[in-house]
MOPAC internal coordinates of N, CA, C and O (Angstrom, degrees):
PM7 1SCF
backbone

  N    0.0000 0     0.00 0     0.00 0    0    0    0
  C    1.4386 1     0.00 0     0.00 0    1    0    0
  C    1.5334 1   108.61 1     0.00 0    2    1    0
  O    1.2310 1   123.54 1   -54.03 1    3    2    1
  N    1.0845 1   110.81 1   125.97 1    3    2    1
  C    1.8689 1   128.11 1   171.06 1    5    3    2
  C    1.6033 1   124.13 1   -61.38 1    6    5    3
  O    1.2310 1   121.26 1  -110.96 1    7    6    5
  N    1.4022 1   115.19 1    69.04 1    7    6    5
  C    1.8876 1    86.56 1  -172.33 1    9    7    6
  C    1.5088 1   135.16 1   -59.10 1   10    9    7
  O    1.2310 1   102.41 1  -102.93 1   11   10    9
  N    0.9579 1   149.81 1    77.07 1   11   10    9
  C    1.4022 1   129.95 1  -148.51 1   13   11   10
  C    2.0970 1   104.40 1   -82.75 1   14   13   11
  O    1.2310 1   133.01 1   -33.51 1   15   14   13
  N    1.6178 1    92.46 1   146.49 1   15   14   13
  C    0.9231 1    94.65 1  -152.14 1   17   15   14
  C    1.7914 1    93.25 1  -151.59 1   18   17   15
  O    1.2310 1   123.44 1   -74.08 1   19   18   17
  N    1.2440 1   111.01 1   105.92 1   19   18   17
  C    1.7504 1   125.03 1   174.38 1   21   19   18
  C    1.9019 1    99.54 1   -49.00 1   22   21   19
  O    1.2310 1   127.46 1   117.26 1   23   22   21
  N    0.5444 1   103.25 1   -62.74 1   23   22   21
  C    1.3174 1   112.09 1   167.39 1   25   23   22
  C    2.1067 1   110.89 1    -6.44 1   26   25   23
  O    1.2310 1   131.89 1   128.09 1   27   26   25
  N    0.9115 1    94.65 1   -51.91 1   27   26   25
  C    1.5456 1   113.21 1  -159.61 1   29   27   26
  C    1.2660 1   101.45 1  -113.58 1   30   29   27
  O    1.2310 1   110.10 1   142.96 1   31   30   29
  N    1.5350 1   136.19 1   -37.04 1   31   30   29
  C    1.1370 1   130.88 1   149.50 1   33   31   30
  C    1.3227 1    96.27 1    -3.07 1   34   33   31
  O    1.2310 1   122.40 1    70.26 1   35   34   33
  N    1.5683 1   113.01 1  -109.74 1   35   34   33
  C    1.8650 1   110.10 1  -153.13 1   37   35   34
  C    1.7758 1   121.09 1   -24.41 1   38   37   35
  O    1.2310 1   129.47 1   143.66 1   39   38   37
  N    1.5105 1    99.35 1   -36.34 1   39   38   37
  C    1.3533 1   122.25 1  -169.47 1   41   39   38
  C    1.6589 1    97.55 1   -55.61 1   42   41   39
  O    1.2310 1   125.99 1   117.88 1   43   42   41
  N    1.3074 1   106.10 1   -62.12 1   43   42   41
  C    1.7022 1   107.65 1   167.31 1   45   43   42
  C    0.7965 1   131.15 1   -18.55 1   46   45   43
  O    1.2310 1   121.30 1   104.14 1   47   46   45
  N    2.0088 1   115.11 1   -75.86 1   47   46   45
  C    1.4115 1   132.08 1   165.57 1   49   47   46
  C    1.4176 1   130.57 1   -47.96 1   50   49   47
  O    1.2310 1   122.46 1   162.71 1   51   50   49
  N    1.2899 1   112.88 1   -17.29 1   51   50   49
  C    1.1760 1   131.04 1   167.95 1   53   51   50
  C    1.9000 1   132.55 1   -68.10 1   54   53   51
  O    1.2310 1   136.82 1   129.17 1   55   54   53
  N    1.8749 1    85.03 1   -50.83 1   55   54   53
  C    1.4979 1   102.60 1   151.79 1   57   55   54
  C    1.2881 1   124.81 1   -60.45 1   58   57   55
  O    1.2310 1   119.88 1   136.45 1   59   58   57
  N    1.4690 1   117.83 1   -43.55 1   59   58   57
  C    1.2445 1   120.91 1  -171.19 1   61   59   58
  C    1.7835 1   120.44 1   -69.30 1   62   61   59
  O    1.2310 1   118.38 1   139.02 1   63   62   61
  N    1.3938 1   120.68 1   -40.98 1   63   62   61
  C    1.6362 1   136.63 1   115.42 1   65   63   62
  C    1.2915 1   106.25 1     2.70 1   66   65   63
  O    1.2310 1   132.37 1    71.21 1   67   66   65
  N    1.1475 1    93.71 1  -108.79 1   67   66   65
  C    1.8855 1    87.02 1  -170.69 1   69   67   66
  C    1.6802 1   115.05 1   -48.44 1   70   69   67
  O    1.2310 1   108.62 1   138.57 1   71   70   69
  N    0.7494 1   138.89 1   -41.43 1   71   70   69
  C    1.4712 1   146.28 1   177.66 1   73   71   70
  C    1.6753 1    99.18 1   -44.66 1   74   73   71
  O    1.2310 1   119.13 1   123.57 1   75   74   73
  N    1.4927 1   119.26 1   -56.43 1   75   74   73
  C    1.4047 1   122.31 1  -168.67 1   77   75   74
  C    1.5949 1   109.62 1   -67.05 1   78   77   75
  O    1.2310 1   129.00 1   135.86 1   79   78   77
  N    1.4171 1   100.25 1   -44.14 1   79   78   77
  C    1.3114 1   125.86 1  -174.05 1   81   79   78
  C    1.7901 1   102.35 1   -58.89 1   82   81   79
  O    1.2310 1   119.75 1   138.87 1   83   82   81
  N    1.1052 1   118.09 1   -41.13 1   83   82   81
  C    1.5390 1   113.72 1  -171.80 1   85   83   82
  C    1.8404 1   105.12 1   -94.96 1   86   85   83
  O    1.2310 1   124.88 1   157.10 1   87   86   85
  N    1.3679 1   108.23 1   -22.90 1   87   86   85
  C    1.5493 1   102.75 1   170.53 1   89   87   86
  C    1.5069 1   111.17 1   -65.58 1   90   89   87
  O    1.2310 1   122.90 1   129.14 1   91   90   89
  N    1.4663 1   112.04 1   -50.86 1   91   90   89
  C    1.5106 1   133.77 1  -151.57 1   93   91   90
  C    1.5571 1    90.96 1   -87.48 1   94   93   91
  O    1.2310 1   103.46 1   166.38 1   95   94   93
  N    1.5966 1   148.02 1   -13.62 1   95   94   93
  C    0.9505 1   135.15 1   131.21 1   97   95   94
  C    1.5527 1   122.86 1    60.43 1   98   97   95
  O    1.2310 1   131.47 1    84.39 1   99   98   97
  N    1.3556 1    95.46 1   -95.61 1   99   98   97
  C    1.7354 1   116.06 1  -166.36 1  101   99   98
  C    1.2365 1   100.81 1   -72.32 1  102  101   99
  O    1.2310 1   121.22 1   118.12 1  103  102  101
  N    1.7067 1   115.28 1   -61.88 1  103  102  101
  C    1.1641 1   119.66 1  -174.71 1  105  103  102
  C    1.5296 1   120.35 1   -58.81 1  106  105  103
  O    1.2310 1   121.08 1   158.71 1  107  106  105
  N    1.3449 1   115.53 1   -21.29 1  107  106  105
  C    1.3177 1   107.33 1   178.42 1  109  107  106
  C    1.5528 1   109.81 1   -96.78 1  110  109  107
  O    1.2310 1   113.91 1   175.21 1  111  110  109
  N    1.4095 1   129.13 1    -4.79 1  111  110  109
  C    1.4483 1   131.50 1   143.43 1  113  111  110
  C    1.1941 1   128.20 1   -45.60 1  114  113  111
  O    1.2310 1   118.63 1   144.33 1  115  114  113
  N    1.7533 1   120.21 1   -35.67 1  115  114  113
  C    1.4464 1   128.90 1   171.67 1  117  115  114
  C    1.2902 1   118.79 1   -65.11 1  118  117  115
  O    1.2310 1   113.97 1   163.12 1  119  118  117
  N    1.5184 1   129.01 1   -16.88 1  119  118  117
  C    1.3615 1   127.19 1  -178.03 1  121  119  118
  C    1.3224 1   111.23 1  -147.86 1  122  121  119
  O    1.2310 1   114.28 1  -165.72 1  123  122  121
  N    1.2967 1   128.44 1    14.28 1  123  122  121
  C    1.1810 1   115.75 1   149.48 1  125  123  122
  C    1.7177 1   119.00 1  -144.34 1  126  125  123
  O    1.2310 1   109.81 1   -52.89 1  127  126  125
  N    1.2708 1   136.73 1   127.11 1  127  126  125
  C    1.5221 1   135.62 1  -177.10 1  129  127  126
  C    1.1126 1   150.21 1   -55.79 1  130  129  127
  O    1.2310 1    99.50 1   -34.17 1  131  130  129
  N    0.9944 1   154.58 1   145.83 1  131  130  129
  C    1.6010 1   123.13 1  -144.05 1  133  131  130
  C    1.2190 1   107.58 1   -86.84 1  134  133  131
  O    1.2310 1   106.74 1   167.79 1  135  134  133
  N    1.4999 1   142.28 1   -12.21 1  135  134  133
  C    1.3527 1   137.23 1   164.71 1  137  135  134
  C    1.3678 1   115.24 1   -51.08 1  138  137  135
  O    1.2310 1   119.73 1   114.27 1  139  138  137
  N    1.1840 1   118.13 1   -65.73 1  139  138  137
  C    1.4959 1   142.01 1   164.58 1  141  139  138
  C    1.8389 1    92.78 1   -40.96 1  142  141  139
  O    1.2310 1   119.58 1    70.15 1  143  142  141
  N    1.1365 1   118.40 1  -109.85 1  143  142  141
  C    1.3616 1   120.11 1   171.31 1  145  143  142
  C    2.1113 1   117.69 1    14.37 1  146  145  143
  O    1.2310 1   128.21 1   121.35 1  147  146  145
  N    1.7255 1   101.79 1   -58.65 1  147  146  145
  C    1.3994 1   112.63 1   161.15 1  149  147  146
  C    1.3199 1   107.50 1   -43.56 1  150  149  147
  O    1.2310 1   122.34 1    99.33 1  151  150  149
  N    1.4048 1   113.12 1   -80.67 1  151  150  149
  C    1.3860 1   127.55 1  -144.15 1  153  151  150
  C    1.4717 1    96.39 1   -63.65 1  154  153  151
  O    1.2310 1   109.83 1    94.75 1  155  154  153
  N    1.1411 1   136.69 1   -85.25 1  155  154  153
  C    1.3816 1   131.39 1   147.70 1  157  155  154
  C    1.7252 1   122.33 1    36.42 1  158  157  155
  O    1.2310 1   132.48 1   102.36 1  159  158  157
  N    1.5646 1    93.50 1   -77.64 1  159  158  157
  C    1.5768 1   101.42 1  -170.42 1  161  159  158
  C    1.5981 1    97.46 1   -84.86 1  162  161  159
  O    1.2310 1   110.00 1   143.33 1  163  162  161
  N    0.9403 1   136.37 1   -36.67 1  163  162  161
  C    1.4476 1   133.29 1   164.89 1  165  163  162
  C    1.8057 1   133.13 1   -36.98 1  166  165  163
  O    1.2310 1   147.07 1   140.45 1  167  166  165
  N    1.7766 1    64.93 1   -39.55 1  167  166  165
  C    1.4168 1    81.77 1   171.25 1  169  167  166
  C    1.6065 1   129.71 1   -46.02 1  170  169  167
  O    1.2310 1   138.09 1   116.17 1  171  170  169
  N    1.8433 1    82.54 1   -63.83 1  171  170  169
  C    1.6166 1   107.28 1  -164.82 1  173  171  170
  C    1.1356 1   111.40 1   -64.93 1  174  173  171
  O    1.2310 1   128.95 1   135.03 1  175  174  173
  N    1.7121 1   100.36 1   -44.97 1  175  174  173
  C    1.5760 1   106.97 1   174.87 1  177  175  174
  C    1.6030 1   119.87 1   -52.28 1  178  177  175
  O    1.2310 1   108.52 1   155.54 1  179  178  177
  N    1.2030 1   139.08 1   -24.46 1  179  178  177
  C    1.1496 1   161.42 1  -135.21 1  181  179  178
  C    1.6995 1    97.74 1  -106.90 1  182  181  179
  O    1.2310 1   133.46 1   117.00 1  183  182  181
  N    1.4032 1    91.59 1   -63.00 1  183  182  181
  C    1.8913 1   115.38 1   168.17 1  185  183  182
  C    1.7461 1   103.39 1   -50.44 1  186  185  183
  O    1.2310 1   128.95 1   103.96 1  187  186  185
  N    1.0645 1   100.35 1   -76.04 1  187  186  185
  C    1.9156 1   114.48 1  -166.77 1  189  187  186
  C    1.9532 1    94.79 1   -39.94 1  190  189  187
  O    1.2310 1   124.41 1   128.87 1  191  190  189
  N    1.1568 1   109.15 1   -51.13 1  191  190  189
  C    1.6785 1   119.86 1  -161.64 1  193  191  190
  C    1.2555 1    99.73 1   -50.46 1  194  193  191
  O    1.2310 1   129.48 1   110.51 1  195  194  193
  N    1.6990 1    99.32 1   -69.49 1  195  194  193
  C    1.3660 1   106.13 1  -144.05 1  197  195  194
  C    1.8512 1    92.66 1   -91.31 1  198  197  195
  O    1.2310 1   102.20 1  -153.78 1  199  198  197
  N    1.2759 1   150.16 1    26.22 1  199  198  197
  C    1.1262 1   156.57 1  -170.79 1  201  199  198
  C    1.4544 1    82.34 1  -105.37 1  202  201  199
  O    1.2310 1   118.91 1   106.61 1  203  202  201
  N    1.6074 1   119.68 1   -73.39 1  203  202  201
  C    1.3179 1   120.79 1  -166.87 1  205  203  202
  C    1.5840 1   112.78 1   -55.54 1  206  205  203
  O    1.2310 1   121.40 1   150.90 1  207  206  205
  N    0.9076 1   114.92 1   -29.10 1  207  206  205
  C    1.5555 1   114.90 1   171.08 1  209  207  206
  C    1.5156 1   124.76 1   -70.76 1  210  209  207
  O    1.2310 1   120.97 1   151.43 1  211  210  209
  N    1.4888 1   115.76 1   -28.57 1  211  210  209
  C    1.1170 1   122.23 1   158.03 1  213  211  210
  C    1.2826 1   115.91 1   -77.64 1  214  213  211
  O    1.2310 1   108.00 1   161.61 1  215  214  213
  N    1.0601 1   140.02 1   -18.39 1  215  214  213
  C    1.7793 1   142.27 1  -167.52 1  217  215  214
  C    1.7919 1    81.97 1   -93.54 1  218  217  215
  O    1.2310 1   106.84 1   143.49 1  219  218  217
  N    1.1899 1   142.10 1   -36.51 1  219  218  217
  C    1.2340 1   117.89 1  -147.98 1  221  219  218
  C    1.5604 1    94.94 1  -104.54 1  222  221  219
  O    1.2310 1   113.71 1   169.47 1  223  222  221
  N    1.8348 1   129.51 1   -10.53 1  223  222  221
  C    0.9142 1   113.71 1  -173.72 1  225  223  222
  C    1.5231 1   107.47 1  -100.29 1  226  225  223
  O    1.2310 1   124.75 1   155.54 1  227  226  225
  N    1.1463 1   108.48 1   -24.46 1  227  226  225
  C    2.0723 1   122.45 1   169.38 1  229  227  226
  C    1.1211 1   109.09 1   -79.23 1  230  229  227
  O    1.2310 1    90.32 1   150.06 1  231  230  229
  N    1.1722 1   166.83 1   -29.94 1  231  230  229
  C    1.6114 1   171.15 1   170.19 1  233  231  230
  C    1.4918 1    97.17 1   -78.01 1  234  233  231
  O    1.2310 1   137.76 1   -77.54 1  235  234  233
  N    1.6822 1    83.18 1   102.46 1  235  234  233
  C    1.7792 1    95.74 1   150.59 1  237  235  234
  C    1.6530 1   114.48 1   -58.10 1  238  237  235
  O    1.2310 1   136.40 1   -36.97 1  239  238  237
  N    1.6146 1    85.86 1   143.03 1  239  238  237
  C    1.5638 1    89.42 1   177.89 1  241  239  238
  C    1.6712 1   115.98 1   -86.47 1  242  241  239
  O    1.2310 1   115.49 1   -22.33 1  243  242  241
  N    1.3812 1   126.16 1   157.67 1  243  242  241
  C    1.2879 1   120.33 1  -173.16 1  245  243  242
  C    1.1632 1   113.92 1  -106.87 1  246  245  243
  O    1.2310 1   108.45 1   -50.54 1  247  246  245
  N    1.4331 1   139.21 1   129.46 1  247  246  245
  C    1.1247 1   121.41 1   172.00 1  249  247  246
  C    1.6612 1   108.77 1    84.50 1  250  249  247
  O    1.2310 1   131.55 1   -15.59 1  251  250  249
  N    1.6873 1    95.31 1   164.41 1  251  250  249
  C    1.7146 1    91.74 1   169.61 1  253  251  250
  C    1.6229 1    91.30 1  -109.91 1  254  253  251
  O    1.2310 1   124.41 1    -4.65 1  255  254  253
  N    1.7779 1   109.14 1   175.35 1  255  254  253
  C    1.4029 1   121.33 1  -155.43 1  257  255  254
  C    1.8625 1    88.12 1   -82.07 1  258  257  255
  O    1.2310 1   123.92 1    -2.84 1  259  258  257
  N    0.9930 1   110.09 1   177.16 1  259  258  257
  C    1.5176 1   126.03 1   178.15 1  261  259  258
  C    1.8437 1   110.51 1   -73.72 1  262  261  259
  O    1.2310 1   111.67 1   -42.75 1  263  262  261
  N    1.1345 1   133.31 1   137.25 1  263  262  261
  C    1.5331 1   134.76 1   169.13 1  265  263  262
  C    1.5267 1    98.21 1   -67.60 1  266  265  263
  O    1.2310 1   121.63 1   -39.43 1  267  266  265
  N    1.6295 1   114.49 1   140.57 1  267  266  265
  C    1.0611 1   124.75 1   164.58 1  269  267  266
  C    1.6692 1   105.46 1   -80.63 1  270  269  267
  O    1.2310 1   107.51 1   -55.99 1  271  270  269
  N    1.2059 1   140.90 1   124.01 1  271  270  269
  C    1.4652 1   124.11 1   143.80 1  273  271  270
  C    1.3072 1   128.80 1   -63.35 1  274  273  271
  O    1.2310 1   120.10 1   180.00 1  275  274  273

């Protein structure tokens, strides 16, 4: 069973980021520098983190969680 969960969303996009970011590599060496390149992914990462940390501490939770058997 899949839980889906907003929560982790950002966490996703975040993976998915780095994932592009380490394929796309070369090509993204040709037009942009590695200073820039830093600041950049720091960025997002920075965004994705601390977004999810705010979504999970302002969002009422719904419901109670599921019983394990």
């Amino acid at each position: 069973m899949i839980i889906y969960n907003k929560e982790l969303q950002l966490y996703w996009y975040l993976l998915v980021f780095i994932g592009i970011k380490m394929l796309g590599e070369h090509y993204i060496n040709e037009w942009i520098d590695k200073s820039t390149q830093v600041f950049l992914s720091l960025g997002i990462i920075v965004v994705c983190v601390s977004g999810s940390i705010f979504y999970s501490i302002f969002m009422k939770k719904k419901g109670e969680p599921l019983e394990v058997e």
